[in-house]
N, C-alpha and C positions, 0 to 999 in steps of 0.2 A: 587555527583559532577562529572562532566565530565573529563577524564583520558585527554581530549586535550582541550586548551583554544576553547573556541565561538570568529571567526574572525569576522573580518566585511569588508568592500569594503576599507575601507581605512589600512588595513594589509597585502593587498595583492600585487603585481605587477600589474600598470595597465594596460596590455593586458590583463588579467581576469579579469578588473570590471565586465568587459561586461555580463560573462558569471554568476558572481556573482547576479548582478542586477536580471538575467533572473530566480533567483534560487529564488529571492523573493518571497514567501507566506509566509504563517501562521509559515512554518518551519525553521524557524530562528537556531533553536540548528542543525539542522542535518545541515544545508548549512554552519555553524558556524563551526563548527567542519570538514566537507566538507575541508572546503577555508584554511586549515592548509597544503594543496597537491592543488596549485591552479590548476596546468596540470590535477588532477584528478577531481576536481572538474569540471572543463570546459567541460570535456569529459564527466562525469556523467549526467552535465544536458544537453549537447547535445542528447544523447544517451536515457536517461530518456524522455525527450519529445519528440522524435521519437516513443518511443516503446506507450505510452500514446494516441499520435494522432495516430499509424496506428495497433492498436494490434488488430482493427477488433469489437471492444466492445462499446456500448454506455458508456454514464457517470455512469449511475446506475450500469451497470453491471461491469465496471472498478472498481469502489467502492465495489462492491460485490469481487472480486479477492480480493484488497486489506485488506479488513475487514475478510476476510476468513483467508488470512497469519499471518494478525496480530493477531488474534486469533488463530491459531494454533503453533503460533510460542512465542506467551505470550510476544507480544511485544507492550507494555502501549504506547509508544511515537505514533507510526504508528494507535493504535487505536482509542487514543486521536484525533491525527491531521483528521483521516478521517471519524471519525462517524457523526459529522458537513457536511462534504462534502457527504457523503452516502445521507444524509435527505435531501440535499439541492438537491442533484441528480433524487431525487424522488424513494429512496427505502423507504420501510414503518419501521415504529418502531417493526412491528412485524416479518421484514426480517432483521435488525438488531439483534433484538432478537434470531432468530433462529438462525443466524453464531452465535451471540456470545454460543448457549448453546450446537453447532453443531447437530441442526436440521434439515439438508439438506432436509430433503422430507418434510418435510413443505411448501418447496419452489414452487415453478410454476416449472412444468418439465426444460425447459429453465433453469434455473436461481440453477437449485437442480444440474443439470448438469457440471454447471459451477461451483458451491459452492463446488463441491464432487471432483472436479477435481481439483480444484486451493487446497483445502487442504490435496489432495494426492501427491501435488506437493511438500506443504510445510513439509507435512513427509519422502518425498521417497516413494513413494508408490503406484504411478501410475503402474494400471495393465492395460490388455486388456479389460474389461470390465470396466474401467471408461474412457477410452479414447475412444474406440467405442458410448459409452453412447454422450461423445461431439460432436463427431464428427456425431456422427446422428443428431444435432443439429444446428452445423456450418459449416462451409468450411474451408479445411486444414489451411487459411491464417489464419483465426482467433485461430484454433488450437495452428498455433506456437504463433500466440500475446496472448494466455491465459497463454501457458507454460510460456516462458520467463517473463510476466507480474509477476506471482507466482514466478517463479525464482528468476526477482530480488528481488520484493519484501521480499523473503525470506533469500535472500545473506544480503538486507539491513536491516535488524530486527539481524543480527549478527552483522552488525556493528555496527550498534548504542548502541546494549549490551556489545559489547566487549571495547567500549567505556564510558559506561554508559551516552550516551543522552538521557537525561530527555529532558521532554515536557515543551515548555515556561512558563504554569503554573499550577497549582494545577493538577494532571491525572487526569480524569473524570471518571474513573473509569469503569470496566468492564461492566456495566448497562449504562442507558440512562441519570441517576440523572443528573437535572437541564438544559438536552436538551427537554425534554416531559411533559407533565402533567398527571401525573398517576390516572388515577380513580379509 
């Protein structure tokens, strides 16, 4: 059970419908929980879909950051919400796979770079060899949009704990069950 109620648009003041509405997806408990600080909320998802459209990453590789922290940080809600979106992005079941078991060099160099890097974020742990590693890779701008991306990601995998936001339904648990068909 969540330490604060799940708001909706109609709990809030409405100068943050707006920002409420825009918060709409799949994640109803985080923006739920969110919309109990609407001035934070409003900023959140401003600032959130800033850092999303310009952090320098396509959609799969966004989803690789994400699924990296969530994994690293053992946060069910964020792995739940985005392994749907990973597969829909076009990472494979088998680079799902590997973040979840932290397989990084499995990965395509790209993508092993980014995976090793977003989860040294999510530890503390970035040294000079896995930042040189991205940055052979990318250009400074996307540098800071991977950092920050893992940042919040990983500020926000303490909220949601420190709150106990659960996922709108059943977790799906740290495997693929009931997104794949296993042979």
């Amino acid at each position: 059970m969540a330490r604060v109620p799940y708001l909706d648009g109609d709990d809030i003041p409405d100068e943050y419908g707006a920002a409420f509405e825009r918060s709409r997806s799949g994640a109803t408990h985080l923006f739920g929980a969110l919309a109990n600080n609407p001035p934070v909320l409003d900023a959140f998802v401003t600032f959130a879909g800033t850092l999303w459209d310009e952090c320098g990453l396509d959609a799969a590789d966004r989803e690789l950051v994400v699924l990296t922290v969530a994994r690293q940080t053992h946060a069910d809600y964020e792995w739940h919400q985005h392994v749907p979106l990973a597969l829909e992005a076009g990472l494979s079941e088998a680079t799902v796979r590997a973040v979840r078991e932290g397989r990084y060099d499995d990965l395509e160099p790209h993508r092993e770079a980014i995976a090793s890097y977003a989860a040294a974020v999510a530890t503390a742990t970035v040294d000079d060899a896995l930042h040189r590693a991205l940055a052979e890779r990318v250009d400074d701008r996307t540098v800071v949009g991977v950092t920050m991306l893992a940042g919040v990601y990983t500020g926000l995998a303490r909220f949601l704990d420190a709150l106990a936001v659960g996922p709108e339904e059943s977790f799906v648990g740290w495997g693929l069950d009931g997104l794949e068909s296993e042979s």
